[in-house]
VEXDREN-2710 file (C-alpha; in Angstrom, 1 decimal):
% VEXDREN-2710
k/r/px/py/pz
1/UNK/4.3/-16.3/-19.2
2/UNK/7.5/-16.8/-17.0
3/UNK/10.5/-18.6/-18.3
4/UNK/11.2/-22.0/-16.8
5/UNK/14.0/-22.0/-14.7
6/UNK/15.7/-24.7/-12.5
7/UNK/13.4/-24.2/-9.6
8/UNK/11.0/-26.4/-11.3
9/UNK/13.0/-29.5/-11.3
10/UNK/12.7/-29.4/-7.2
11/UNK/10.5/-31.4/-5.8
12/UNK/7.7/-29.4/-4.1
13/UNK/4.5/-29.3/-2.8
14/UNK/2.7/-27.9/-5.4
15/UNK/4.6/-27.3/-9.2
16/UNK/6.0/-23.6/-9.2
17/UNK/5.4/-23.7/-12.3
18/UNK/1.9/-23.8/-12.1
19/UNK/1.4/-21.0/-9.5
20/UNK/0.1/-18.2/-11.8
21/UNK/0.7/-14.9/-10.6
22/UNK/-1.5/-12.4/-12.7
23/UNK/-0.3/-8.7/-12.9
24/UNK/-3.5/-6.2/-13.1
25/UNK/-1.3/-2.7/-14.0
26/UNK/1.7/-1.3/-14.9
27/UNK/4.0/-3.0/-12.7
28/UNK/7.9/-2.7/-12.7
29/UNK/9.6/-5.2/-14.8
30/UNK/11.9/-5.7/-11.7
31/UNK/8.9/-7.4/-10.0
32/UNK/8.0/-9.6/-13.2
33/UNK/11.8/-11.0/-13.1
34/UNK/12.0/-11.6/-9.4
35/UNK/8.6/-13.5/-9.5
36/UNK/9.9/-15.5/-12.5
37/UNK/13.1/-15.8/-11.3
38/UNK/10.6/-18.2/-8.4
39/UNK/9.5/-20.2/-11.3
40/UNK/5.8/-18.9/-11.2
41/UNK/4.0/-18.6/-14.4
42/UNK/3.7/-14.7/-14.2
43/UNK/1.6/-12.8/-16.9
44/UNK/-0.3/-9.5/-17.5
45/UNK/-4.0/-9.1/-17.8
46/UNK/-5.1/-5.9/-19.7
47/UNK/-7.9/-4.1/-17.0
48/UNK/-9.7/-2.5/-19.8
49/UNK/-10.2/-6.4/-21.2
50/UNK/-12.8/-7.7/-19.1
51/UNK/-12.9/-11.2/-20.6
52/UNK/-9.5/-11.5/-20.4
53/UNK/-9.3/-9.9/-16.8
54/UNK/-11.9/-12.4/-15.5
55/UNK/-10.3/-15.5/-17.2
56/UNK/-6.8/-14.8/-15.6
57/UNK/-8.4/-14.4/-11.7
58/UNK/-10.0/-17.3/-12.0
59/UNK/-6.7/-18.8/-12.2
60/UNK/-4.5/-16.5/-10.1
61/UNK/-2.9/-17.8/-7.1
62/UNK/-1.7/-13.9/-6.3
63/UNK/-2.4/-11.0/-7.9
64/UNK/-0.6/-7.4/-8.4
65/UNK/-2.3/-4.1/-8.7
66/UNK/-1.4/-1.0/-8.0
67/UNK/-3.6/2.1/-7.1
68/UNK/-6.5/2.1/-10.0
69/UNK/-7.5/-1.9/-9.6
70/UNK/-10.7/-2.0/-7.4
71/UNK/-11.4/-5.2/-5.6
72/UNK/-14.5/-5.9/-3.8
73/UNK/-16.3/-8.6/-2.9
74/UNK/-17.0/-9.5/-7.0
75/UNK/-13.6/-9.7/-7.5
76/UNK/-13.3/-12.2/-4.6
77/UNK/-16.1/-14.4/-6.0
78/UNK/-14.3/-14.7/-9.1
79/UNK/-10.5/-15.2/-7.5
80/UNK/-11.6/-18.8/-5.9
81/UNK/-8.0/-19.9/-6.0
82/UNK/-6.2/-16.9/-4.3
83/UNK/-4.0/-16.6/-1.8
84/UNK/-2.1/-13.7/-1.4
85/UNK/-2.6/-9.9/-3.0
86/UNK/0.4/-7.4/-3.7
87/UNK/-0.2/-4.0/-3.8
88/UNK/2.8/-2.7/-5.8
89/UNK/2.0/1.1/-3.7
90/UNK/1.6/2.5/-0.3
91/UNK/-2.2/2.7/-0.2
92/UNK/-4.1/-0.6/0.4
93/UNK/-7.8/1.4/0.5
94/UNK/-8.6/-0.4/-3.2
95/UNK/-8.5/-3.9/-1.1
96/UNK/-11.8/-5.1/0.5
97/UNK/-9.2/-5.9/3.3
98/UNK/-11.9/-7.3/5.5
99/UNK/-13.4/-9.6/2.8
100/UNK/-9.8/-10.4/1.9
101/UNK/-9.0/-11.6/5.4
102/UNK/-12.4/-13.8/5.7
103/UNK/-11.0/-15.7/3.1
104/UNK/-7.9/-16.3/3.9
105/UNK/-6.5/-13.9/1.7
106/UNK/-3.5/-12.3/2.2
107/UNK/-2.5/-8.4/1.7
108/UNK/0.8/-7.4/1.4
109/UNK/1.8/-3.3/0.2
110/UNK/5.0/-0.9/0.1
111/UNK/4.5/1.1/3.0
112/UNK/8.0/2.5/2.7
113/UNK/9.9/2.3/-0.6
114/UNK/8.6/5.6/-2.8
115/UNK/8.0/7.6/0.5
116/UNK/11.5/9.8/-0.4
117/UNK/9.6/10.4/-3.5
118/UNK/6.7/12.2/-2.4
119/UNK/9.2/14.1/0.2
120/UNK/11.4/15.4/-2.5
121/UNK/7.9/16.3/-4.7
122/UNK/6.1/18.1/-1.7
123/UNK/9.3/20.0/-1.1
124/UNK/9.9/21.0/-4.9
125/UNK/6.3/22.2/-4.7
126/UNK/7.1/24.1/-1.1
127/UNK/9.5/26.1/-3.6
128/UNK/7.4/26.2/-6.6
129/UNK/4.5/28.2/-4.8
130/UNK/6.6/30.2/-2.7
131/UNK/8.3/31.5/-5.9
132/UNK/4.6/31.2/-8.4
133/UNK/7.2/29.4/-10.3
134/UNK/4.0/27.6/-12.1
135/UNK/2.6/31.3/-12.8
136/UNK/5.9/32.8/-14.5
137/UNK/6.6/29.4/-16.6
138/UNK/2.5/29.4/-18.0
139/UNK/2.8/32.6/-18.5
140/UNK/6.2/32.4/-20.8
141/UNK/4.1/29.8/-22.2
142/UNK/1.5/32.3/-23.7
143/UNK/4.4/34.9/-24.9
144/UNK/4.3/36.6/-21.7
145/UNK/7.6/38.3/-20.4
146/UNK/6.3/39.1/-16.3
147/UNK/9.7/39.7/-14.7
148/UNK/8.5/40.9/-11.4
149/UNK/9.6/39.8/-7.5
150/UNK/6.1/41.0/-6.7
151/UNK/5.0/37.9/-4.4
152/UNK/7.6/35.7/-4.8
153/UNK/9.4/34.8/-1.0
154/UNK/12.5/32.7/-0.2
155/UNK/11.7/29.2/2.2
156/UNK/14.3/30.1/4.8
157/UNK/12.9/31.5/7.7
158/UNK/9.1/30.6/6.6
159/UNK/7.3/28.5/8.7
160/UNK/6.4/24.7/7.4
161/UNK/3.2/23.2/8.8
162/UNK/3.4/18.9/9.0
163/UNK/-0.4/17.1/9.3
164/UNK/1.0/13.7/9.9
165/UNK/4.3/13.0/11.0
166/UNK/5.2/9.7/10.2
167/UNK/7.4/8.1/7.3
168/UNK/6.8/10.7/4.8
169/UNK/6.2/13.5/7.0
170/UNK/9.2/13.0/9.1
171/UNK/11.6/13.0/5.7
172/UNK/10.0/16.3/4.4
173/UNK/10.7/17.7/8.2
174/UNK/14.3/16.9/7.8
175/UNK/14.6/18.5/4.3
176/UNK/12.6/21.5/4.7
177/UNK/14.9/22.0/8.3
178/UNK/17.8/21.6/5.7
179/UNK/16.8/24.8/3.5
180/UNK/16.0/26.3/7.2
181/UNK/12.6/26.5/7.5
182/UNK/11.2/26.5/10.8
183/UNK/9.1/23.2/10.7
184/UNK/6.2/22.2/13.1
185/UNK/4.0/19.4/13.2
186/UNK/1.0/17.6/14.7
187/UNK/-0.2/14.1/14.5
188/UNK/-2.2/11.8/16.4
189/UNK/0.0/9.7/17.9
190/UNK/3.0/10.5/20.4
191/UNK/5.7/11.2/17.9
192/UNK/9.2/12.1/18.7
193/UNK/10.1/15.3/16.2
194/UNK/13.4/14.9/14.5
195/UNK/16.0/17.8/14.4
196/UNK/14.6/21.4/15.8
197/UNK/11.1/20.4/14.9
198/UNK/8.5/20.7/17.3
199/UNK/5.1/19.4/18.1
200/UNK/2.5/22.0/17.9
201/UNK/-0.1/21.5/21.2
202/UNK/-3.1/21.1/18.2
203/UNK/-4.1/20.8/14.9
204/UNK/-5.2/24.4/14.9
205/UNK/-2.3/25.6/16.1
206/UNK/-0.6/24.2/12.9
207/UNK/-3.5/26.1/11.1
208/UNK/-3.1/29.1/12.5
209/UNK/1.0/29.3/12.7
210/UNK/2.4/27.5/9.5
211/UNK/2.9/29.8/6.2
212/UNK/2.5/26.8/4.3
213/UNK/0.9/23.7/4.8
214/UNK/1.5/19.7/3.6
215/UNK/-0.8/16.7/4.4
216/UNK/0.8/13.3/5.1
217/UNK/-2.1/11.2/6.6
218/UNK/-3.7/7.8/5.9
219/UNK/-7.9/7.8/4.5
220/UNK/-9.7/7.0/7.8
221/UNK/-13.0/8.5/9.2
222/UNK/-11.1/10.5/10.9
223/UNK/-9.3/12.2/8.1
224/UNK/-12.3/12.6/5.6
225/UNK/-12.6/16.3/4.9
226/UNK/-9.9/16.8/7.6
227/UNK/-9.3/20.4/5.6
228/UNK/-12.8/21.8/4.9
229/UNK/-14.0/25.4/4.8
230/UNK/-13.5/26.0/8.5
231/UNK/-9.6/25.0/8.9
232/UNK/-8.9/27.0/5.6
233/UNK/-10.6/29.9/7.5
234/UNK/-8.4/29.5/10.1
235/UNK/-5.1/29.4/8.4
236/UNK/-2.7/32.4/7.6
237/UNK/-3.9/34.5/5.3
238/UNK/-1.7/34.1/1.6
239/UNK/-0.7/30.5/3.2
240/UNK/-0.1/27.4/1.0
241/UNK/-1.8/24.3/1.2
242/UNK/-0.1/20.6/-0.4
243/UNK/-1.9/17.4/-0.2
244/UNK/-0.1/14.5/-1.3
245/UNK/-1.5/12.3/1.1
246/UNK/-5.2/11.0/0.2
247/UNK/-8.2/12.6/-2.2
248/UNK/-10.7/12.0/0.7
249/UNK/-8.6/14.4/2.9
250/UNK/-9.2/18.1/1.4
251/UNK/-12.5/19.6/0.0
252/UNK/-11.7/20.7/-3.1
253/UNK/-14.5/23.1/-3.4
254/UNK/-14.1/24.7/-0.4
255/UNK/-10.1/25.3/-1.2
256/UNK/-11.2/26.9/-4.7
257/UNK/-13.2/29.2/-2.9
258/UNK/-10.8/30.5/-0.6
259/UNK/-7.5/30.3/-3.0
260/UNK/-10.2/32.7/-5.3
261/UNK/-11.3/35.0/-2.8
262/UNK/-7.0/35.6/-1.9
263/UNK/-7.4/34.0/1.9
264/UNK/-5.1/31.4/0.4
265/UNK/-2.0/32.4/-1.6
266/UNK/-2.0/28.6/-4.0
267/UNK/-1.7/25.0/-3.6
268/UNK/-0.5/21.7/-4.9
269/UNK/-2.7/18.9/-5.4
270/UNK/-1.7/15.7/-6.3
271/UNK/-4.6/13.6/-4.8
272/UNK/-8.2/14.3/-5.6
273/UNK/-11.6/12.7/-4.1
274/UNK/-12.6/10.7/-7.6
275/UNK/-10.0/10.1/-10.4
276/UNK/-10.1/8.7/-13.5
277/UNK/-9.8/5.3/-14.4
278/UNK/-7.5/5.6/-17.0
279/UNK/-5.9/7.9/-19.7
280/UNK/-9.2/8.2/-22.1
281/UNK/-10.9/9.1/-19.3
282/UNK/-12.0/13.0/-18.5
283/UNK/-10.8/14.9/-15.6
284/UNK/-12.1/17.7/-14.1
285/UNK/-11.6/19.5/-10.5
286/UNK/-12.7/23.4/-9.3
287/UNK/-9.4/23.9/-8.9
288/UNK/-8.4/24.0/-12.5
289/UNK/-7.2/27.3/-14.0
290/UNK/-6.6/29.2/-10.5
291/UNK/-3.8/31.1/-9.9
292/UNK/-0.6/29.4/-8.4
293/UNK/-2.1/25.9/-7.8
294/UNK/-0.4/22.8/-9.4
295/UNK/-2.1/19.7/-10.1
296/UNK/-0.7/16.7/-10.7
297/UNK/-2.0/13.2/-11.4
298/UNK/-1.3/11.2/-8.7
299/UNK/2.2/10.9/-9.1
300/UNK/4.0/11.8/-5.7
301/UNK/5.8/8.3/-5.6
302/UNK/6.0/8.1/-9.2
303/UNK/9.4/8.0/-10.3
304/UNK/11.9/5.0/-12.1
305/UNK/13.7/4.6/-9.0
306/UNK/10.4/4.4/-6.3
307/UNK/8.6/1.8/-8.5
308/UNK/11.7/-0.9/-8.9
309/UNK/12.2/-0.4/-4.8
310/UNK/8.2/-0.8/-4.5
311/UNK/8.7/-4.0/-7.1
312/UNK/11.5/-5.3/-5.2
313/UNK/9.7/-5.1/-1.7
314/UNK/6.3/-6.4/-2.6
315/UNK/7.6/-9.3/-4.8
316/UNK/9.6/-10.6/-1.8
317/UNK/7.1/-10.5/0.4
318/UNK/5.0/-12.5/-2.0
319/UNK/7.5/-15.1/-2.7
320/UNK/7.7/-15.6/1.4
321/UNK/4.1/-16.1/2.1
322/UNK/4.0/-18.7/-0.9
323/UNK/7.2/-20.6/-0.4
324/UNK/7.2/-20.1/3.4
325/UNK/4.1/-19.1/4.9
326/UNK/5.6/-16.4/6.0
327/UNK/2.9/-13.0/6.9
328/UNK/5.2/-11.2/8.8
329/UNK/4.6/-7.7/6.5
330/UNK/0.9/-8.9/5.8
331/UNK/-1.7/-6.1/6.6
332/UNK/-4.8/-7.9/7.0
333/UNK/-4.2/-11.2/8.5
334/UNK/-2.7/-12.6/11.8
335/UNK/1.6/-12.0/11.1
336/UNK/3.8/-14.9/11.8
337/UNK/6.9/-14.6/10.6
338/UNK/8.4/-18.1/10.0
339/UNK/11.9/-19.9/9.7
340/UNK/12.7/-22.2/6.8
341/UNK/11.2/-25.3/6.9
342/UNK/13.1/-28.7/8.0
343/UNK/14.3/-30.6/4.4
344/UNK/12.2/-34.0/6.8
345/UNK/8.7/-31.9/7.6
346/UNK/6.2/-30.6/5.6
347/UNK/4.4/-27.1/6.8
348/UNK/0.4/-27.2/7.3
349/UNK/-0.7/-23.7/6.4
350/UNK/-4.1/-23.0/8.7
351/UNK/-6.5/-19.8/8.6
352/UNK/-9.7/-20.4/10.5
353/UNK/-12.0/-18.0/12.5
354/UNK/-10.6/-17.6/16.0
355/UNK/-13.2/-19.5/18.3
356/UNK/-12.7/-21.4/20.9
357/UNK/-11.5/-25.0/20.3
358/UNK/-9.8/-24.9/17.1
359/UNK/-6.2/-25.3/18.0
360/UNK/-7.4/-28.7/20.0
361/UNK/-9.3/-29.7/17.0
362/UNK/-6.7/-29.5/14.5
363/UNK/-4.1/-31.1/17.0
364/UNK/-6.4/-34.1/17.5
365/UNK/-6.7/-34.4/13.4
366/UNK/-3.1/-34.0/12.8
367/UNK/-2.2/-37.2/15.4
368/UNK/-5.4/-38.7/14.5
369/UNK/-3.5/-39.1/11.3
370/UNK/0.1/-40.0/13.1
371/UNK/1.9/-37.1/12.1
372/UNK/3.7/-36.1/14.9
373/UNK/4.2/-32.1/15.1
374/UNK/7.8/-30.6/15.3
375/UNK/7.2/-27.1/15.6
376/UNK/4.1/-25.4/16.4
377/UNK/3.6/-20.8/16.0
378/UNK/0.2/-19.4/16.1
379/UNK/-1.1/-15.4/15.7
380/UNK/-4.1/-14.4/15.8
381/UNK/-6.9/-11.1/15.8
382/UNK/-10.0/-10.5/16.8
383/UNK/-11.3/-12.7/14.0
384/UNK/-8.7/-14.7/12.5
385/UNK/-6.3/-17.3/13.4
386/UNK/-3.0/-18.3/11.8
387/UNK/-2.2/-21.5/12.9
388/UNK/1.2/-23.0/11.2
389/UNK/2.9/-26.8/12.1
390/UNK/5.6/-28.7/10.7
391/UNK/4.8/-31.9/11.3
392/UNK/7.5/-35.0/10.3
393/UNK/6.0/-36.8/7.6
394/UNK/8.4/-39.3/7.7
395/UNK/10.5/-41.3/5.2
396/UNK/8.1/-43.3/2.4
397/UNK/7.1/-40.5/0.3
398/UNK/4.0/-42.1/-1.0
399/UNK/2.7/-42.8/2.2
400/UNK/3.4/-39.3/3.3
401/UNK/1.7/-38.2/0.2
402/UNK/-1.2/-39.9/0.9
403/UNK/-1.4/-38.7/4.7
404/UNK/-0.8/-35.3/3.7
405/UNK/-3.9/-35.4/1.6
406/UNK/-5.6/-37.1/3.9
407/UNK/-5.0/-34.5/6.9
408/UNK/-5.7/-31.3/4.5
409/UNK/-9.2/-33.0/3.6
410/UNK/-9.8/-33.5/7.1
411/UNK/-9.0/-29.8/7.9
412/UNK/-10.8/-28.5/5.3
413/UNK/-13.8/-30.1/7.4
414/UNK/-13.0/-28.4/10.5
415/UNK/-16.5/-26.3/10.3
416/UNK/-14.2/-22.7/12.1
417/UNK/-11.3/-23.4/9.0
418/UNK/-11.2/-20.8/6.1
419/UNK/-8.0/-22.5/4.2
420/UNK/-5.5/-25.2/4.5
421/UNK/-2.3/-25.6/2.2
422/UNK/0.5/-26.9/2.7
423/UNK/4.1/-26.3/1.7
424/UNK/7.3/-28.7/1.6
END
């Protein structure tokens, strides 16, 4: 439970002291002291304690998880007093995102803080297989002395295929240029290539040209099985393949076969298509035991200095969106992002479905109620709105106490809203 501090003594819309952030997984202690730091009561609920997990939603006014938590529309049942999720990690694909957004839910992630992490990691393992490091140290392991060059290449001069060029990609394009690899890439979008790189015409061309081989793409339908049986065929033969992207993205079958048959030379897998749940649980993949292919368990942003950055930028972005209404980083719902609010007004908070009407409905409550509205800003999406407006409550703090409760009431009954706070 956080430590009271001497935010609590300020006057505020709702006690920080009672906004109970619950922590799913492991997260950095750097984001349990920045969230207490706020005043919230933060704690930690065991995943593996169901009671215990369920008691603590209920309760939770945000939530952080990071990659293992899955939350579908169960969890959401359960959550009735949540507002806003952090996922303490790039990925976001454990989030019922559209579920989240129907309820006013907001999402918030780390989309860059541990991406120097899996650079550094994919180009250690761009070394590793290039040399069967992984090979001679196993085999040291067993007693083995196998002093032999036989296979083992420098980087310079080899040819680095990029799926994906974007945050992490682009980093790993810059290093691998550094220990002067030739480096080409291909992505969806129109992306400028950094350095010498260049962009290859297609993805086959990627296939077909690059000695070795590193994925860097979000889990989309498009991306599913983007590297079955067919694009291994098609890449050079002793090539290397690295996914450090998504499970979803490489068939792991078909990849055993061809590293066993020789067509590939070895891989690195961090990712795989179902992992375990935890520590007791068993792992298995076809691609255990084959020659010069690492496996890691999903740990290409795992390191001390990724998760206190990750900590640092998800907790912030929490502690906005609950003291300030701010969604400006949110990936899910409308983004507004939002200056401080007047010391005199008090912020109404609006999600509602994005019909026609609203906006003249809510303005007709607000004056209905003679609050008269200082500053207005609205986003919106194909579904949702984000309507936010100070309005001046005025002087007698009672009486604006009573209005404010009043108008929120009256919102609430607004048949297109999905939630109504307020903040001052």
């Amino acid at each position: 439970m956080a430590t009271r501090t001497h935010h609590e003594s300020v006057a505020t819309s709702f006690p920080l002291h009672q906004i109970r952030v619950v922590l799913l997984e492991a997260v950095h202690d750097r984001a349990i002291d920045m969230l207490s730091a706020q005043g919230y009561d933060v704690r930690s609920a065991n995943p593996d304690d169901e009671q215990q997990w369920r008691d603590e939603i209920r309760n939770a006014h945000m939530i952080g998880i990071r990659s293992r938590s899955q939350l579908d529309d169960s969890f959401f049942d359960m959550a009735e007093r949540l507002w806003a999720i952090g996922c303490f990690c790039i990925g976001t694909d454990q989030v019922d995102l559209h579920t989240a957004a129907s309820r006013g839910i907001a999402v918030f992630n780390a989309p860059f803080s541990n991406t120097r992490s899996v650079a550094e990691k994919t180009i250690a393992e761009i070394i590793v297989l290039h040399r069967k490091l992984f090979d001679r140290s196993a085999a040291l392991h067993r007693g083995q002395w196998s002093k032999s060059a036989s296979g083992a290449h420098e980087i310079r001069g080899r040819t680095l295929g990029i799926i994906g060029y974007g945050r992490i990609g682009s980093q790993v394009s810059v290093l691998a240029e550094a220990l002067g690899m030739r480096v080409i890439y291909y992505d969806s979008a129109n992306v400028l290539p950094l350095g010498n790189a260049q962009r290859a015409d297609s993805f086959t061309d990627v296939l077909s040209q690059a000695d070795c081989i590193t994925l860097h793409v979000p889990d989309t339908a498009a991306t599913r099985t983007l590297i079955g049986a067919s694009e291994l065929q098609q890449m050079k033969p002793g090539a290397y393949l690295i996914n450090n992207a998504r499970g979803s993205v490489v068939d792991v079958e078909a990849l055993a076969q061809s590293i066993r048959t020789g067509h590939l030379g070895g891989g690195a897998i961090d990712v795989f298509p179902k992992e375990p749940t935890g520590k007791t649980e068993d792992f298995s993949t076809p691609l255990a035991g084959l020659p010069n292919v690492i496996l890691t368990p999903h740990v290409g942003g795992s390191t001390v200095e990724a998760q206190s950055n990750i900590a640092a930028e998800v907790s912030e972005k929490l502690i906005r969106y609950m003291n300030n209404g701010s969604t400006a980083s949110a990936i899910n719902v409308p983004r507004a992002d939002l200056p401080a609010l007047h010391p005199d007004h008090r912020r109404v908070l609006h999600f509602h479905k994005n019909l026609p009407g609203v906006l003249g409905h809510v303005h007709s409550t607000i004056a209905a109620h003679k609050m008269n509205i200082a500053a207005s800003y609205l986003q919106s999406d194909a579904a949702h709105g984000y309507a936010i407006l100070d309005v001046d409550a005025g002087t007698d703090r009672s009486q604006a106490d009573a209005r404010e409760k009043s108008l929120l009431d009256a919102l609430r009954a607004v048949p297109e809203t999905i939630r109504v706070r307020s903040i001052w």
